[in-house]
N, C-alpha and C positions, 0 to 999 in steps of 0.2 A: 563501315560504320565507325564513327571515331567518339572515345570514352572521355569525356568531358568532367566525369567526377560527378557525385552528387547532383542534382537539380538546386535549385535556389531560388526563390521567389524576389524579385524586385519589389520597389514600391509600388503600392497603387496608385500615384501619379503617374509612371513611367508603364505601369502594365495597363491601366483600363483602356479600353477603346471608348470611344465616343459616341453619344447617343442614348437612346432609350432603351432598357430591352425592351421585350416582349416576342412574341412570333414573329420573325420576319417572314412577310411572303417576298417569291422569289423576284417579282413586278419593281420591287423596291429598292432593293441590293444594288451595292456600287462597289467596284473594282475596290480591295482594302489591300493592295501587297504594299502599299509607304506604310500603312498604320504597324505600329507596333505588336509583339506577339504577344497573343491571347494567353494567360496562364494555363485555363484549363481547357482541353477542345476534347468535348463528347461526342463519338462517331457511333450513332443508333440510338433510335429515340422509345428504347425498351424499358423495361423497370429497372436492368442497372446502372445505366447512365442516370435513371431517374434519383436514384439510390445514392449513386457517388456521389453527382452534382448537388442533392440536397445536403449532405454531410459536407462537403466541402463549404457551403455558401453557408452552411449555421457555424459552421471552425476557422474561418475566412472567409469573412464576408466579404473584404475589398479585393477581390482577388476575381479576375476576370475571367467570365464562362461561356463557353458556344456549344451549341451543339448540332449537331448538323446528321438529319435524315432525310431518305432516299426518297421515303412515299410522301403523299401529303398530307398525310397525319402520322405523331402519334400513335404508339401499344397499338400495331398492325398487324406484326411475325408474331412472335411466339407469348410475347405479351399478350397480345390480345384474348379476353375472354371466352371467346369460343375455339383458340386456338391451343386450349392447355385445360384440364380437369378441375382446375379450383382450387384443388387442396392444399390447405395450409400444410406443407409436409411435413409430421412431427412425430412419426412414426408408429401413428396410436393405432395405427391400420393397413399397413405397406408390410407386410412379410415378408419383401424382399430384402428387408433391411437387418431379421433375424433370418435367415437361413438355418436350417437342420444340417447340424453333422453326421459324417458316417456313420456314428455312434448313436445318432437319433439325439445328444447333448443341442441346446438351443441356447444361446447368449446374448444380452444384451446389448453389448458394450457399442454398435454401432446405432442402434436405435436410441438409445442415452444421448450420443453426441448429434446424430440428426435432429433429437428433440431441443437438445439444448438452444441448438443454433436457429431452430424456429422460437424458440423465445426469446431470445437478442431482437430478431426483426418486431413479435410482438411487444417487446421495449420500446423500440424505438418508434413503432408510430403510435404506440401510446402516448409518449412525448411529443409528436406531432401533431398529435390530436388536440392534448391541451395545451400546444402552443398554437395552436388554429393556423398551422402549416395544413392540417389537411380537418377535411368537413368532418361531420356528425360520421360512426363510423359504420353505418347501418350503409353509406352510401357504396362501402371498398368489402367490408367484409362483415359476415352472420356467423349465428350460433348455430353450426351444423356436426348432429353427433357423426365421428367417424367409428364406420363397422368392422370386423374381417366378418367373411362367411366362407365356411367349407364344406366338403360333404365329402361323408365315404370314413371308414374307419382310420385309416391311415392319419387323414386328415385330420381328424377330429382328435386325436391321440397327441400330433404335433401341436394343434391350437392350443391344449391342455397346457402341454407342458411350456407354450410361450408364456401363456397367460400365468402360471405358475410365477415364472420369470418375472415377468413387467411387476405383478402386483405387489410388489415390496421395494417397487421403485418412487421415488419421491415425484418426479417426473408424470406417473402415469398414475398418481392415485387414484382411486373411483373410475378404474375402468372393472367392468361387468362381463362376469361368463356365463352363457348357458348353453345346455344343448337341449334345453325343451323346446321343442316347436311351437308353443302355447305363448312363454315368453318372447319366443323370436318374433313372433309373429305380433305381441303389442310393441315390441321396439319397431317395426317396420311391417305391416304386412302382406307387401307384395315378395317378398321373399319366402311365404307360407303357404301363402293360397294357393291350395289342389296341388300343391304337391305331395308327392306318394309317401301316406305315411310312417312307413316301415324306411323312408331314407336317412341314414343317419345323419346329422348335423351338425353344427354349433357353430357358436357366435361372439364375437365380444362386441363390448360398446363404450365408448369413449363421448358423454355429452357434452365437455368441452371442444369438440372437437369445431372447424370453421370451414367455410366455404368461401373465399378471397377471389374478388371482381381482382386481376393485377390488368388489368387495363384500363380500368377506370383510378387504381391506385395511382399506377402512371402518369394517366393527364391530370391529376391533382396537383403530385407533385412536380412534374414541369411547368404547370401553370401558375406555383406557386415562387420555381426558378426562376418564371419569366415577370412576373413579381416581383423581384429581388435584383433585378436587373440583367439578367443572363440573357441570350438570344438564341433561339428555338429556331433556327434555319432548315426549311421542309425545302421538299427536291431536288435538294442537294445529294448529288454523290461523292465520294471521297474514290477515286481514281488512282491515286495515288501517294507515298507520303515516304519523304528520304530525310537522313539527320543530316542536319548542316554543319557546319564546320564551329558556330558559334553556340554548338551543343542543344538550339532547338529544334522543332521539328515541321518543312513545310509541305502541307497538303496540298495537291490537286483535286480543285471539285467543280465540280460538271452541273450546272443549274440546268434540271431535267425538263423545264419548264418554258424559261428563255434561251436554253440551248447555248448559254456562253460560258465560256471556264474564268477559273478563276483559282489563286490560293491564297492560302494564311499560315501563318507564321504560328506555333504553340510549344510551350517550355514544356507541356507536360499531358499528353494523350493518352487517351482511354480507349482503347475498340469495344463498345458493348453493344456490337452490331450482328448476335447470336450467330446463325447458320454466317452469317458472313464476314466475321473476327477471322478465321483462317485464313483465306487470299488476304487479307489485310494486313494482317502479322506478318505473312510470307514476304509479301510486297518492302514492311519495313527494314527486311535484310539484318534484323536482331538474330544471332546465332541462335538464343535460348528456343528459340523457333523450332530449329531444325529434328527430326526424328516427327512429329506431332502429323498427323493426319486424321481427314476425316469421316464418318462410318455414316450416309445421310439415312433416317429410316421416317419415312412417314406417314401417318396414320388418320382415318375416319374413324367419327362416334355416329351410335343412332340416338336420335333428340324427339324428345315428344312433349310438348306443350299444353298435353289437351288436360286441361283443370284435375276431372275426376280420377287422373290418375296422378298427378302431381299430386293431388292431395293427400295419398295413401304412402306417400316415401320421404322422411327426410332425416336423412343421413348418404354418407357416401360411406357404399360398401364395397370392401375388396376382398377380393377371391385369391387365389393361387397361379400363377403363371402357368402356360400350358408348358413341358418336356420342351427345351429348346429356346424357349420364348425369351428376346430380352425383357428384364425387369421391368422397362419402362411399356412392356404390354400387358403387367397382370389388367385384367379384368377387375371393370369394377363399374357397379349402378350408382350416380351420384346426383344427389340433389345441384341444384346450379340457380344461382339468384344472379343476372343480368339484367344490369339497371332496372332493380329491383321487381322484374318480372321472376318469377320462379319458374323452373323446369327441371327436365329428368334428362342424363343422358345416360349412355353404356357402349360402353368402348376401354381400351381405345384398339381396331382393327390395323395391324400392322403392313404396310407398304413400301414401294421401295420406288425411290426418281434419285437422279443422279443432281437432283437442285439440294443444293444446301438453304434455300429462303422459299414458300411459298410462290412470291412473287419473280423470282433470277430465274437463271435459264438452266438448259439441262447440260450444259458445259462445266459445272461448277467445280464435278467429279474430277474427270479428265484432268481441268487446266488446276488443279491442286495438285496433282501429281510433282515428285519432285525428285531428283536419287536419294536424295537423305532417309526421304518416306516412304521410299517404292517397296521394300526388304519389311519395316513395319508392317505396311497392307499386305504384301502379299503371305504373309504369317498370321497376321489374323485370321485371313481368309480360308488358310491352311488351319488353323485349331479351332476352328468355330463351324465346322461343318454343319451342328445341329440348328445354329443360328442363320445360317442360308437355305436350308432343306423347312425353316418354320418361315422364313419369309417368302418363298415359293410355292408353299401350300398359300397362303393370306394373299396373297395376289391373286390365284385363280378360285378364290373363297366366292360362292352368288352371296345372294341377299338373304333367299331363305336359309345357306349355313350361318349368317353372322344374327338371323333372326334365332336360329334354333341356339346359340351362345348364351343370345342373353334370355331365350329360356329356360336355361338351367339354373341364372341366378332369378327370374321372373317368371315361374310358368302360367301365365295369365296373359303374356304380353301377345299384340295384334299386329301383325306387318302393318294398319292400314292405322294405327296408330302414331307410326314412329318413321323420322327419315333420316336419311344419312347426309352426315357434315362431315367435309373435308379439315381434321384438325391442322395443326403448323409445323411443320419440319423440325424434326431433331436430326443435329449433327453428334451424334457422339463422339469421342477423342478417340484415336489409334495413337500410341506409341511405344516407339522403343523399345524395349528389353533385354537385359543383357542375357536372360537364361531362356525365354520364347520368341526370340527375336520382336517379336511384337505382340500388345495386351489391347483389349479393347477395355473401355474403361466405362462405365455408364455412372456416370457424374459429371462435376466438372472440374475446370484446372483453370488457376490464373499464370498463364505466363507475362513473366515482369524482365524489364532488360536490366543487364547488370547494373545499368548506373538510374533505376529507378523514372526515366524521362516519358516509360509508355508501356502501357500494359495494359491485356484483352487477357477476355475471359472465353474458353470453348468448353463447349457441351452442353450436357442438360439438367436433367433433374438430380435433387431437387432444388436447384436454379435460384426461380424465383423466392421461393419462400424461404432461401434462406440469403438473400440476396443482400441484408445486413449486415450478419457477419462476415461475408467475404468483400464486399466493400473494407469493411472495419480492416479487415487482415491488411485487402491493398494498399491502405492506407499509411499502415504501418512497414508495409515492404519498401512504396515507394519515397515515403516524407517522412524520412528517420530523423529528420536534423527536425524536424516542426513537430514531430509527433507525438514528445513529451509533453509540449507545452498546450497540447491539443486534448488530452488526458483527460483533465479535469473534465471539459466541458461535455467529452464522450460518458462520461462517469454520471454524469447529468442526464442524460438522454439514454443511456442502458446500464444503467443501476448495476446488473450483474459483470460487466467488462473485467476482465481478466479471472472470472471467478469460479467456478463449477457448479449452479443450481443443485445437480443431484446429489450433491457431496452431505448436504443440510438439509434432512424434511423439513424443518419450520422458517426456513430463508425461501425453497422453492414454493413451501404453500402461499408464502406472504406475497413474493413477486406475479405468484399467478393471479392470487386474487384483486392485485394493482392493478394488474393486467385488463384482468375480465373486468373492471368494475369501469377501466376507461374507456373501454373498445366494445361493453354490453353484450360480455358472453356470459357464460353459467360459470361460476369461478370451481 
């Protein structure tokens, strides 16, 4: 790879391609290696390409955009709605994000900056909303309160003393404890009924809490790129992509459709192509690459549609992880409004394929393998015993144990009620370490190359919903020379940019209720 210095935008004379945008289908495409290079080339048509590409096109507008996915549509992987729980993740309900110390001490300080960073994104398409980049917002995202729910002494001692915590947080004002089963039971009450009532309990409640369609957020915002003149290239695959000598970068892509290859030219690439950013990045031969691996785990919910029970739940409630479990399996019963139908699901049941993408092959594992990353993997694998001994119970898990689960948070629930959905593959990050030789990481990470010309995002939660703010970051990793001057108009669009919400109760209660009052949640 050879270091060319900084990126640098041309004019938009010299960079736009020619034409309309909109979706191209693949029937229509012609050979483009004479045209000029594209500014910006989106690989994965998820909500963070959807995310970058719409920041990019409100902070430069003349500045040319493609973006190019495998299926033929559009929020398919991990994006899509039924492939991910909903939740706006703001930590009003995820336990995973306060952990209990040795000492039984619980802290904040990572639930504060999860929450923060979901309020950047509810900034930002609150400014999309009133600039009619994206619809009414009833159509992307609802007012759904989020829960914790525990049971057992232990438990209920720890919830105490979170909720202790949170409540003098600016962040999390008006969230609610009980451990009466009386009030648990009018915040929700399939959580109550005929359960044994000598169980001990408790609960908290958060009614600002939301329920986020990010697949329908997605084709909003792409279709409002392709609007603006961007080109939305389906069936495409990206095969391959080496730096050139004249410091951009040219792709290989494979029309899945007409079966004929073809590439293009781009000063400045994005992989937000989830499970499948890794061989991507690898492929690009950027050092920053090296040590990263990946950990694929994927998982089923149980979904049930049938009215009279949807109508007795809404909120999404979470439980505690089982001993061993990764994070991104605590348990949890959650309201879900798809294209504005509602339902229930409960999950999520943890599995395991060697596909990093729903839809790719079971090679994915393997041909990632690499020497830089073999020493990573094989250390995780070595310190995570409890986290392979819980994925091989969950593989040989029946239906009536994944029924008897979500009886414990529903004991009312009917097998002949409910059925099972195959959710979307999470790849989590393995890497490096200089003291464990290797960490597995349950988040995500943007690798960016030294000279800013392309940068992917691996992992997972919480992803989407804060998919905002890490945009914002890359933006500032990769476009340091543009990025001052791009400030302002960021400053415009998320009011809190560079700032700390929780620092000020009466700044965070103002932006929330700006928030709630655009987007029609309970402020």
């Amino acid at each position: 790879m050879t270091d060319e210095g900084p990126w640098r935008p041309v004019s938009p004379h010299s960079a736009a391609l020619p034409g309309a945008g909109g979706i191209r289908h693949p029937d229509t495409l012609k050979n483009v290696n004479s045209q000029p290079p594209v500014d910006v080339v989106l690989i994965g048509g998820g909500i963070m390409s959807a995310t970058l590409g719409t920041l990019i096109k409100q902070l430069q507008p003349d500045w040319s955009i493609e973006v190019y996915e495998r299926l033929g549509e559009v929020a398919q992987e991990s994006s899509n709605a039924w492939n991910n729980a909903g939740t706006g993740h703001a930590a009003l309900c995820e336990l995973n994000y306060m952990p209990g110390g040795a000492d039984g001490t619980v802290t904040a300080d990572k639930a504060v900056a999860i929450n923060e960073q979901f309020q950047v994104s509810r900034q930002l398409w609150s400014h999309l909303v009133e600039t009619g980049v994206l619809p009414e917002p009833e159509k992307f995202i609802n007012a759904t309160p989020h829960m914790t729910f525990v049971r057992g002494k232990a438990n209920v001692e720890y919830l105490r003393r979170r909720y202790a915590v949170l409540q003098d947080q600016p962040l999390f004002a008006g969230m609610e404890y009980s451990e009466d089963p009386a009030m648990i039971g009018e915040w929700t009450p399939l959580l109550t009924k005929k359960r044994h009532p000598r169980q001990k309990i408790a609960a908290t409640r958060v009614e600002s809490g939301t329920d986020v369609d990010f697949g329908a957020l997605t084709r909003y915002l792409l279709d409002n790129l392709a609007e603006q003149g961007a080109k939305i290239n389906l069936n495409h695959q990206v095969t391959g992509l080496k730096k050139q000598s004249d410091g951009t970068w040219r792709l290989k892509l494979l029309n899945l459709v007409g079966r004929y290859k073809r590439t293009v030219d781009a000063r400045f690439v994005f992989v937000g192509a989830g499970g499948g950013a890794l061989p991507l990045l690898q492929q690009s031969g950027i050092p920053e690459i090296k040590g990263f691996a990946g950990f694929p785990i994927s998982g089923q919910f149980l979904r049930t549609k049938n009215p009279k029970i949807v109508a007795q739940h809404k909120a999404k409630v979470y439980g505690k992880a089982a001993v061993g479990a990764p994070p991104m399996s605590v348990p949890h019963l959650d309201t879900r409004i798809v294209d504005g139908e509602p339902s229930l699901m409960f999950g999520p049941y943890a599995g395991f394929t060697p596909k990093f993408l729903k839809t790719s092959t079971w090679f994915d594992l393997p041909f990632s393998i690499r020497p830089h990353n073999l020493w990573p993997m094989i250390a995780v694998a070595l310190n995570n015993f409890d986290l392979i001994k819980y994925l091989a119970v969950e593989l040989v898990a029946t239906r009536e144990k994944k029924m008897k689960a979500l009886q414990e948070f529903m004991p009312t629930a009917k097998m002949e009620d409910w059925e099972l959905i195959t959710a979307g593959q999470r790849v989590q990050v393995m890497k490096k370490d200089s003291q464990a030789g290797g960490v597995l990481q349950f988040g995500t990470e943007v690798i960016t190359a030294a000279d800013g010309s392309i940068a992917g995002l691996l992992g997972a939660s919480p992803g989407a919903s804060t998919a905002a703010p890490i945009m914002v970051d890359l933006l500032k990793r990769c476009f340091p020379e543009q990025y001052s001057s791009w400030e302002p108009k960021l400053r415009e669009m998320i009011p809190s940019l560079g700032t700390t919400l929780s620092a000020d109760r009466v700044v965070a209660a103002e932006s929330l209720a700006r928030t709630a009052a655009v987007l029609h949640l309970p402020a």
